[in-house]
C-alpha positions in Angstrom: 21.0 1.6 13.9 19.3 -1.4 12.2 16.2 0.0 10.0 13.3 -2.1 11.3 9.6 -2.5 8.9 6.6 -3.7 10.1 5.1 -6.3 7.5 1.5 -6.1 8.5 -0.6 -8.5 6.7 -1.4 -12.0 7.4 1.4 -14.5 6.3 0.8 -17.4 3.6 4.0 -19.0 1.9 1.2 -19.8 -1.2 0.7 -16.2 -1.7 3.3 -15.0 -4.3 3.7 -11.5 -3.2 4.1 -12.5 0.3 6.8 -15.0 -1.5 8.6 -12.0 -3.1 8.4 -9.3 -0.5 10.8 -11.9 1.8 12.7 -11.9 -1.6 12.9 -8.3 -1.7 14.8 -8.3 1.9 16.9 -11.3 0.9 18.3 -8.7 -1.6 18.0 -5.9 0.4 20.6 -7.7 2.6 23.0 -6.9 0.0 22.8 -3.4 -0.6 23.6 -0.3 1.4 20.1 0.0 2.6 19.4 -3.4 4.3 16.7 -3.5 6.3 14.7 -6.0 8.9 11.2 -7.3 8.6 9.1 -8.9 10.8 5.7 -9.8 10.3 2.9 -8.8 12.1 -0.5 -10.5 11.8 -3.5 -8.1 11.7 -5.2 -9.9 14.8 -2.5 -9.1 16.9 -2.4 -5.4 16.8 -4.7 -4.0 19.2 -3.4 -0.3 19.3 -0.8 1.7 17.9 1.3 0.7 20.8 1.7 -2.6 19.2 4.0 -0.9 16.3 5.8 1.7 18.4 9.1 -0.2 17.9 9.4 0.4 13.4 10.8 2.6 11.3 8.0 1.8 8.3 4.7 0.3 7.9 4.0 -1.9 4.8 1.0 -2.9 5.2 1.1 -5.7 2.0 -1.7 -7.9 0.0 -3.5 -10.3 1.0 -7.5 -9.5 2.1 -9.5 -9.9 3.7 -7.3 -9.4 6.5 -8.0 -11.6 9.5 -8.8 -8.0 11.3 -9.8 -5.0 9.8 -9.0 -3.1 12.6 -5.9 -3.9 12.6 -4.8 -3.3 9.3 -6.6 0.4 9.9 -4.9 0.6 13.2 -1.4 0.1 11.3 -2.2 2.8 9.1 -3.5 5.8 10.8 -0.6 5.2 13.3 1.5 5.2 10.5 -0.4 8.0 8.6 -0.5 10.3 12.2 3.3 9.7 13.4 4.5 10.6 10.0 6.4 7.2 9.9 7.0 6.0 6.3 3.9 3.5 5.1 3.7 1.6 1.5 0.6 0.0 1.2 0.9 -2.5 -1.8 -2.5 -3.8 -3.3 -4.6 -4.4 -0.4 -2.3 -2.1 1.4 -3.9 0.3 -1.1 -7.3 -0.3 -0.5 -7.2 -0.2 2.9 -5.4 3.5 2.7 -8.3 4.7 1.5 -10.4 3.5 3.5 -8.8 5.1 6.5 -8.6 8.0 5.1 -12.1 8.3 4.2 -13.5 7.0 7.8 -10.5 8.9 10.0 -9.9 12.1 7.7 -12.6 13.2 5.7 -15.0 11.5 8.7 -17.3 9.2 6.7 -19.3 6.6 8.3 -20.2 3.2 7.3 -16.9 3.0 5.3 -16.5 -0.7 3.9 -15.0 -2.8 1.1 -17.0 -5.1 -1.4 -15.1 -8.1 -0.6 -16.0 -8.1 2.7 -19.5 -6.2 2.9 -22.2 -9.0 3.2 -25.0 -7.0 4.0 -24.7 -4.6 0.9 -25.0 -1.5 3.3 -22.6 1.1 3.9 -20.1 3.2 1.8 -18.4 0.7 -0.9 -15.3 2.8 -1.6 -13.2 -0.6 -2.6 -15.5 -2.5 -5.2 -15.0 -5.1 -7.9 -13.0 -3.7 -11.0 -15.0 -3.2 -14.2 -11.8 -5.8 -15.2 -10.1 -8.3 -13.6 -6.6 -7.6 -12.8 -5.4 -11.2 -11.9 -2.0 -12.0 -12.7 -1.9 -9.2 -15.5 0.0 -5.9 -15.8 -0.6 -2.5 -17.8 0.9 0.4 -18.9 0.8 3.2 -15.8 1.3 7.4 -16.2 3.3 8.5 -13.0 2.6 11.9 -12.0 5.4 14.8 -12.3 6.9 15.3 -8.9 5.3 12.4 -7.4 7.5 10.0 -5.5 6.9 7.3 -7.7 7.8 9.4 -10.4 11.0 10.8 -8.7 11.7 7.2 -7.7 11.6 5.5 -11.4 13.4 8.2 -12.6 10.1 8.0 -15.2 7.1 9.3 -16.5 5.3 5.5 -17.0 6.4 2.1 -16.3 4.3 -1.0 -16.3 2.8 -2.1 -13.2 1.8 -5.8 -12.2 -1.3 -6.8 -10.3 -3.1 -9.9 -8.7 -6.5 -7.8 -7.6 -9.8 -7.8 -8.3 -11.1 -4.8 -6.6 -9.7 -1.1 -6.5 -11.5 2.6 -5.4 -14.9 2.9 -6.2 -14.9 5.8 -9.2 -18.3 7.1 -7.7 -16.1 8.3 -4.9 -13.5 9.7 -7.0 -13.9 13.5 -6.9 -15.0 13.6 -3.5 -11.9 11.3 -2.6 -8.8 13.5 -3.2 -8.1 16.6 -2.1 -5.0 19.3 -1.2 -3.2 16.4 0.5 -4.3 12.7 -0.4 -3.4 13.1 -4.2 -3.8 10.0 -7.2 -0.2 9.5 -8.5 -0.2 7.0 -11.0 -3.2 5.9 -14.0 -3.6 3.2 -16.4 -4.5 4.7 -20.2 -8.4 4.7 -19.0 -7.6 7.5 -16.2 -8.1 4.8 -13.7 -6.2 5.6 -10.2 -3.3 2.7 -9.3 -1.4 4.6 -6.6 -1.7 7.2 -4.1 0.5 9.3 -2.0 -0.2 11.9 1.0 2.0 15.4 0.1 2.1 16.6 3.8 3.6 13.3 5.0 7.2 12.4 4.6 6.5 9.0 2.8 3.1 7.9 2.4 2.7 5.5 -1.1 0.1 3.3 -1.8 0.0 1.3 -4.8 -3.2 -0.8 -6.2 0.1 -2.9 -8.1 2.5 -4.9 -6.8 6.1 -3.8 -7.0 7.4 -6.5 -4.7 6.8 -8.8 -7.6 10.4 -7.1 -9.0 12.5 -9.4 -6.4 10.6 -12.4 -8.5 13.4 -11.2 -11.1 16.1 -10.8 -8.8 15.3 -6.8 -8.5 14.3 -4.6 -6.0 11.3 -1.7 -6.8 12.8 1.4 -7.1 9.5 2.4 -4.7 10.6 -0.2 -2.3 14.2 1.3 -2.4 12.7 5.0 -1.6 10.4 3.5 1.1 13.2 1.8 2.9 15.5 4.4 2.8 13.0 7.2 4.1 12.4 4.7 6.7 16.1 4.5 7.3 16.1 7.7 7.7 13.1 8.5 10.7 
């Protein structure tokens, strides 16, 4: 049976990543592990039901979203069902906040970009440094999936993002099950995973960005083949 991923996220052919994750399937196509996409705009998910018919969730970069509640939607049902979810720079934002507001049960959750009043929890905010078309140096965490799927202890991750998680809410963020899998050399979290989910990787980089090269991610490849495999 054909392996079928969501692509939630609002389309633009002038973003890059959105550019290179159609790449990434174009070479997908000629592997063992080809897969079809299809993307789904936030604003037209309205439940859970809307996404009953995909074996993954990648929800992919590209905030704000033209609904919030959409891109959370995509994830708790993703993050509930067990069904395989990469989040990729905004994708990775917006994990966290889910978790925060439908797991750990905090209110006024919000992200800087988007918060105009200056109330609520900030748990995205700008980074101390822009990460704008740059890259850097990332520690992978032992027995990680990313680490299992590099095959590596480090690798260099590319970004086009100016915000990340918040570090005030850092050590109240991670606990037995949401755990930080990958830092630059200041300690600073880039990617997540959930241990008591089958495949649940969120990434504050953009590994897409590989297919710009004519390669796919090795996380890409592990993400489609554990949704291959639901």
């Amino acid at each position: 049976m054909e392996t079928s991923i969501a692509l939630v996220g609002d389309f633009s052919e002038n973003i890059i990543a959105h550019q290179a994750i159609n790449q990434t399937f174009e070479l997908l196509a000629n592997t063992d592990t080809p897969a079809k996409a299809t993307w789904i705009s936030t604003e037209t998910i309205t439940s859970a039901h809307d996404l009953n018919n995909y074996n993954g969730i990648w929800l992919v970069p590209g905030s704000p979203y033209q609904s919030l509640n959409g891109a959370l939607t995509a994830i708790q049902h993703a993050r509930t069902k067990g069904i395989p979810y990469f989040g990729s720079c905004a994708g990775f934002q917006h994990a966290i906040m889910e978790y925060c507001a439908n797991v750990l049960g905090w209110e006024g959750v919000t992200h800087e970009e988007i918060n105009e009043t200056g109330q609520g929890l900030e748990i995205i905010s700008k980074l101390s440094c822009s990460l704008m078309e740059e890259s850097e140096q990332l520690l992978l965490a032992t027995g990680s999936i990313l680490a299992r799927a590099y095959q590596a202890d480090s690798f260099r991750g590319t970004y086009h993002c100016n915000y990340g998680l918040n570090p005030n809410y850092r050590d109240q963020l991670f606990n037995t099950h949401l755990t930080a899998t990958a830092f630059n050399e200041q300690n600073d979290i880039r990617a997540l995973e959930l241990s008591n989910h089958p495949f649940f990787v969120a990434t504050l980089f953009q590994p897409e960005r590989s297919a710009l090269k004519g390669q796919i991610s090795p996380i890409i490849q592990a993400f489609i083949k554990a949704a291959a495999n639901t």
